[in-house]
C-alpha positions in Angstrom: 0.0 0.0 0.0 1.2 3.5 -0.4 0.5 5.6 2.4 0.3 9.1 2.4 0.8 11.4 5.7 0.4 15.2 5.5 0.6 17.2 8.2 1.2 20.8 8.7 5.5 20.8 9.6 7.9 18.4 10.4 8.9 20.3 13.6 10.4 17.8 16.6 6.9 17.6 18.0 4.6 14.7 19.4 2.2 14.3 16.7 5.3 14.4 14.1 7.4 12.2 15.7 4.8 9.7 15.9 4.3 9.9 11.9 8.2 9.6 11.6 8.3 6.3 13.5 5.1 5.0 12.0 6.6 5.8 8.6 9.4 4.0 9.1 7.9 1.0 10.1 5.7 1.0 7.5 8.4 1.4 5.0 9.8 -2.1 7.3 6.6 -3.8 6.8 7.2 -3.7 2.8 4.9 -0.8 2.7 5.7 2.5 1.0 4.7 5.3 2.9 5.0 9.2 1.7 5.3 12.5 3.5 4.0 15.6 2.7 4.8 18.8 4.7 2.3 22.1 4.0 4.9 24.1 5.2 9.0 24.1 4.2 10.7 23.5 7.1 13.6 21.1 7.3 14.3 19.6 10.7 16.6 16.5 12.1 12.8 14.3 11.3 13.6 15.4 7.7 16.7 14.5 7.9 15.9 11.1 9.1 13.0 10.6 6.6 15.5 11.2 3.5 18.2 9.0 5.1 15.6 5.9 4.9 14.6 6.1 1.8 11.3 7.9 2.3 9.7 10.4 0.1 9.1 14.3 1.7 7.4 16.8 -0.2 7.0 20.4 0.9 3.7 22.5 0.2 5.1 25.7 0.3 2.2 26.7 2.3 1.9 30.5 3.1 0.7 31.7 7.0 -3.1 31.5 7.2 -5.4 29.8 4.7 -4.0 28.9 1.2 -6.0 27.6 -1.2 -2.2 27.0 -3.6 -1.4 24.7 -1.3 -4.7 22.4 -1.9 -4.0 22.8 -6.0 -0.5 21.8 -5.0 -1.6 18.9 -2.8 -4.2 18.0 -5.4 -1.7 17.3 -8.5 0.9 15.5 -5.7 -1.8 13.5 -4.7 -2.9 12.5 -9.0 1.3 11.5 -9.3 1.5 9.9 -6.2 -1.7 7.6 -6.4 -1.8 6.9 -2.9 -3.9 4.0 -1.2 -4.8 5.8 2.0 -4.1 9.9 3.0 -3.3 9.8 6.5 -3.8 13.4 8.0 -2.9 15.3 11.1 -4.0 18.1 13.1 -5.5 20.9 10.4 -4.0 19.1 7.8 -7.2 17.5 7.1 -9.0 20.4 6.0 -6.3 20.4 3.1 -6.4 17.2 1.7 -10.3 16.8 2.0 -10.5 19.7 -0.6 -7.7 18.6 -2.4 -9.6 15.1 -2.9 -13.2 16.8 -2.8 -14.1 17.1 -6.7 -12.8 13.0 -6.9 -14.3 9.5 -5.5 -11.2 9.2 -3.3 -13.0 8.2 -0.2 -9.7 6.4 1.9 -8.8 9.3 4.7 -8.1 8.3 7.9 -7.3 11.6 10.6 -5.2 10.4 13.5 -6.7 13.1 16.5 -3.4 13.0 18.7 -5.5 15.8 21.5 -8.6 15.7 23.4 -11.1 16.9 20.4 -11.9 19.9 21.7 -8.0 21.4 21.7 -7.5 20.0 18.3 -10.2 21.8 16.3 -11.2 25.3 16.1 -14.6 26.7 15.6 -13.9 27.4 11.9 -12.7 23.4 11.4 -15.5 21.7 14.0 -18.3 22.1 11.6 -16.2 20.5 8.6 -14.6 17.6 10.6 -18.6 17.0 12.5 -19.4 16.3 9.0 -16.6 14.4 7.3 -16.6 12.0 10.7 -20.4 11.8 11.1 -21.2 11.4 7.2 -18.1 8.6 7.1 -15.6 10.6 4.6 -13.1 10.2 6.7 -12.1 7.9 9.2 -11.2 9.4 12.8 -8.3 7.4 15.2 -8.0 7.8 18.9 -4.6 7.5 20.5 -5.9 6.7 24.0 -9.3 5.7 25.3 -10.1 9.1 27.2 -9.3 10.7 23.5 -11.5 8.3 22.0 -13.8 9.4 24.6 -13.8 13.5 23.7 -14.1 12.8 20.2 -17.5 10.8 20.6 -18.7 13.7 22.7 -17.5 16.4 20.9 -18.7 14.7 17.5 -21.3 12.8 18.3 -20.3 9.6 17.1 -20.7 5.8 18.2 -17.9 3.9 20.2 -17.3 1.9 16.8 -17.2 4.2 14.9 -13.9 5.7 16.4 -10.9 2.7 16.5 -8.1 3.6 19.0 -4.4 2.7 18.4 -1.6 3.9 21.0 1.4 5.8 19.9 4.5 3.8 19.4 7.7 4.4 20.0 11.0 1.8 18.6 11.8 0.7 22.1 14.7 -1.0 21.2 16.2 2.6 20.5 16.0 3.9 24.1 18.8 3.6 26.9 17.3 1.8 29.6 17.9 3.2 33.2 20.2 1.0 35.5 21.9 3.1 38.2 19.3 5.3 40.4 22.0 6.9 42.4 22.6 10.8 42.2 26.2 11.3 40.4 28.3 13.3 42.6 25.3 14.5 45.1 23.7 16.2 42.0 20.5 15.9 40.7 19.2 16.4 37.2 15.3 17.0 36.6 14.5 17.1 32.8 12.0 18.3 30.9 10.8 18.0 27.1 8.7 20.0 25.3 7.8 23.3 23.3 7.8 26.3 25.4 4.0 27.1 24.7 1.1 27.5 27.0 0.2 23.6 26.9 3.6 22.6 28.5 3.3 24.7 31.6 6.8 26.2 32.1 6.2 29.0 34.1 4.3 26.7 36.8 7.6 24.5 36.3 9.8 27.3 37.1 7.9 28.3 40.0 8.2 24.8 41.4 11.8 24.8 40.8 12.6 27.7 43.3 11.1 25.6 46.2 12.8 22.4 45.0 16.5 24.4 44.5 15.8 25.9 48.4 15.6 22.0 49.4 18.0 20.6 47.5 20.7 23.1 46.1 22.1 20.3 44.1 19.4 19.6 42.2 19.1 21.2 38.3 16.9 21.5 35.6 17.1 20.9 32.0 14.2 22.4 29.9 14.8 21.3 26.0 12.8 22.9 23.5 12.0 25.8 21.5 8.6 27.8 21.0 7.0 31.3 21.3 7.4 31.7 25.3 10.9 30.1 25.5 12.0 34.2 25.6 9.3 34.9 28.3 10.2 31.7 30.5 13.9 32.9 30.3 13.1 36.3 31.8 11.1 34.7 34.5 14.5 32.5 35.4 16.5 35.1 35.5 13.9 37.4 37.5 13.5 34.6 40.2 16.8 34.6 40.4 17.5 30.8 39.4 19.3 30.9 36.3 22.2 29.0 38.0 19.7 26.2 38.5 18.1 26.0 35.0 19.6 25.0 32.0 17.8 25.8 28.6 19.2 23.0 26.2 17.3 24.0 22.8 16.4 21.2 20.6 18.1 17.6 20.9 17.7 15.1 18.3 18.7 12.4 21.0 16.2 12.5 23.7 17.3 9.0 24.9 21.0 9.9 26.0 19.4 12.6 27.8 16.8 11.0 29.4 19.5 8.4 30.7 21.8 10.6 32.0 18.7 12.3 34.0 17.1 11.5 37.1 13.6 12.7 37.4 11.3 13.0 34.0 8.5 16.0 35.2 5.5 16.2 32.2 3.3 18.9 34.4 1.4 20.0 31.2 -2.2 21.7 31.3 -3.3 19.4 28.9 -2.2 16.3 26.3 -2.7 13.8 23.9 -0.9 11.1 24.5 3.1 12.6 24.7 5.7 10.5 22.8 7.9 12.3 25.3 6.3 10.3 28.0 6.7 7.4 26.2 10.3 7.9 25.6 10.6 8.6 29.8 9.6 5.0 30.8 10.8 3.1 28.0 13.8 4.2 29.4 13.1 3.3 32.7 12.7 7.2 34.0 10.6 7.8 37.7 8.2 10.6 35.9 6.1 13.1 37.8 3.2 14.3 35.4 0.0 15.6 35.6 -3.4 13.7 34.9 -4.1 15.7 32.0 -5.8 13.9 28.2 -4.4 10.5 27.5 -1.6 10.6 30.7 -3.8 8.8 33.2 -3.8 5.9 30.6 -0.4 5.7 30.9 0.9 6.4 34.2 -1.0 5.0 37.8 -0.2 6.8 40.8 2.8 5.8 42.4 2.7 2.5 40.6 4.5 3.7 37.4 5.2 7.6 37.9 3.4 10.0 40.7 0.5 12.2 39.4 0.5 16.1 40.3 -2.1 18.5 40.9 -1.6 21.7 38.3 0.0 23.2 41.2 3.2 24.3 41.9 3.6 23.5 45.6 2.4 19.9 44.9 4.7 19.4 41.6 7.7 20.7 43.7 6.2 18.2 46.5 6.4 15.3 44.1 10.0 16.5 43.0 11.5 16.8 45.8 9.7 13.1 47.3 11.7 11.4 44.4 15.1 13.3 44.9 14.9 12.0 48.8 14.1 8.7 47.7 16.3 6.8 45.4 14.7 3.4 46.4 10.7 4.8 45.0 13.0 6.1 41.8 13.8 3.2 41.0 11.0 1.1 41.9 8.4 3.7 39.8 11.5 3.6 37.0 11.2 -0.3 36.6 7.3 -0.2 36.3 6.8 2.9 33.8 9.6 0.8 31.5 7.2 -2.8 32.1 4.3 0.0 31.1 5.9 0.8 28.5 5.8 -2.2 26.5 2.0 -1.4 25.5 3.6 1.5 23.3 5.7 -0.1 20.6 5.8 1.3 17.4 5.7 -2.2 15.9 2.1 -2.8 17.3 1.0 0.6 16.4 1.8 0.2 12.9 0.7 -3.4 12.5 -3.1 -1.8 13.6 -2.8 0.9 11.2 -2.1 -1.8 8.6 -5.2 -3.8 9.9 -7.0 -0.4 9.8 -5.5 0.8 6.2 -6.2 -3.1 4.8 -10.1 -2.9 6.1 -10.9 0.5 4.3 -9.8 -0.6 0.7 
């Protein structure tokens, strides 16, 4: 089958990285899956992409609505011929005009949020129809997601499948040693500095945990639109010496190894590949029960749920920096946990799906 994913940028994001590592094992599985980017931005995904032999196509895709970009999408999609288009976030609103005028009638849309933070008023009324009327075929990543969407749109429990993100798991670097190297402890954090990730909250839990524990430090990696803003707040709270602002990595697993504490304190989710990447590699994880998260983390069984607060996240941090026996114990159950999130099972179902729609 040739399978063709567009979403709006291959920025290192959740929803993307998912579409990297489910193109990669589709492209394994002897299928032949295709890329296409609205917008031209290359990044280490890209990079990736190319280097295994799998096609990426840029839109060209100008800020706001662009009806080029659906002519463009609509002659890629007449060379390409694919089987199934596989969309993501607003990207669906693209490649349903672009295949509007035709009988193409295989789209699937992957909804990696709870429904009502993945749409926007202008989109819902489109998408309510597309899902209700059967044009396109709406995926779940967790079953509170799959829950939002039937609200949100109205639909029956069948009518929305669910498939967990995936992850390769035999890429991560499995946690052995829980002890602090050289009394020092390193918190990590990985995300987009945006409003969904939380940072300020983070950094205001940080100066409690620093008074605490002196040793302890923070790495924040990342970009995004408040990574200036957060930065200010470090340096006005007087903790710059305590927080380290990494940038982007492209090896979030040799980070995560040489790391202590995983925090995901977000206001809201999907089901985070970050997360994912924090047990597989054996990480203790403090997050917040936010989207798909309580599906993937029970309370001081595989990580320790917060409050959205700051005195309870810095609670929760500094519990786990006083405790290297609970570290290690929550460490060894989120990477047992973890096993329910392979990429290899997440593609074979989107094969299963793929196979029943032709």
């Amino acid at each position: 089958m040739r399978i063709m994913h567009v979403v709006p940028e291959l920025k290192l994001a959740g929803a993307q990285i998912m579409v990297e590592n489910l193109s990669s094992k589709l492209k394994g599985k002897g299928q032949e899956p295709i890329i296409v980017s609205l917008y031209n931005i290359n990044t280490p995904i890209v990079e990736r992409l190319n280097s295994a032999g799998i096609k990426v196509y840029f839109l060209d895709k100008k800020s706001g609505f662009d009806p080029r970009a659906i002519l463009r999408l609509r002659k890629l999609i007449k060379k390409e011929k694919p089987d199934i288009i596989h969309t993501h976030s607003y990207a669906l609103k693209y490649a349903y005009f672009a295949v509007k005028a035709t009988k193409y009638k295989r789209l699937v849309h992957t909804v990696h949020n709870l429904a009502d933070r993945e749409t926007t008023p202008i989109n819902l009324k489109l998408e309510r129809k597309l899902f209700r009327k059967g044009k396109v075929q709406p995926v779940a990543i967790s079953p509170l997601i799959k829950e939002s969407i039937m609200l949100f749109y109205d639909l029956g429990s069948d009518s929305v499948p669910m498939i967990f993100n995936g992850i390769p798991l035999d890429k991560c670097l499995v946690k052995k040693d829980y002890k602090e190297k050289n009394d020092r402890v390193r918190i990590i954090h990985i995300g987009r500095f945006q409003e969904q990730k939380n940072h300020e909250m983070i950094v205001r839990a940080m100066v409690d945990v620093c008074k605490k524990h002196p040793e302890s430090k923070l790495s924040l990696f990342g970009e995004g639109e408040l990574l200036d803003s957060v930065k200010k707040q470090v340096e006005e709270l007087k903790i710059d010496s305590k927080i380290v602002f990494e940038g982007l990595t492209d090896d979030p697993y040799k980070e995560l190894n040489s790391s202590d504490i995983f925090i995901l304190p977000s206001k809201w989710e999907g089901m985070p590949i970050t997360l994912i990447e924090a047990m597989a590699s054996a990480m203790p994880c403090v997050v917040t029960a936010v989207g798909g998260v309580p599906d993937m983390v029970e309370d001081n069984i595989s990580g320790l749920i917060s409050e959205i607060d700051e005195s309870d996240l810095s609670e929760k941090i500094c519990y786990l920096i006083e405790n290297e026996d609970v570290r290690k114990r929550l460490g060894e159950a989120a990477l047992e946990k973890s096993k329910m999130f392979s990429s290899d099972e997440m593609c074979d179902k989107y094969i299963d799906l793929y196979k029943r729609m032709m």
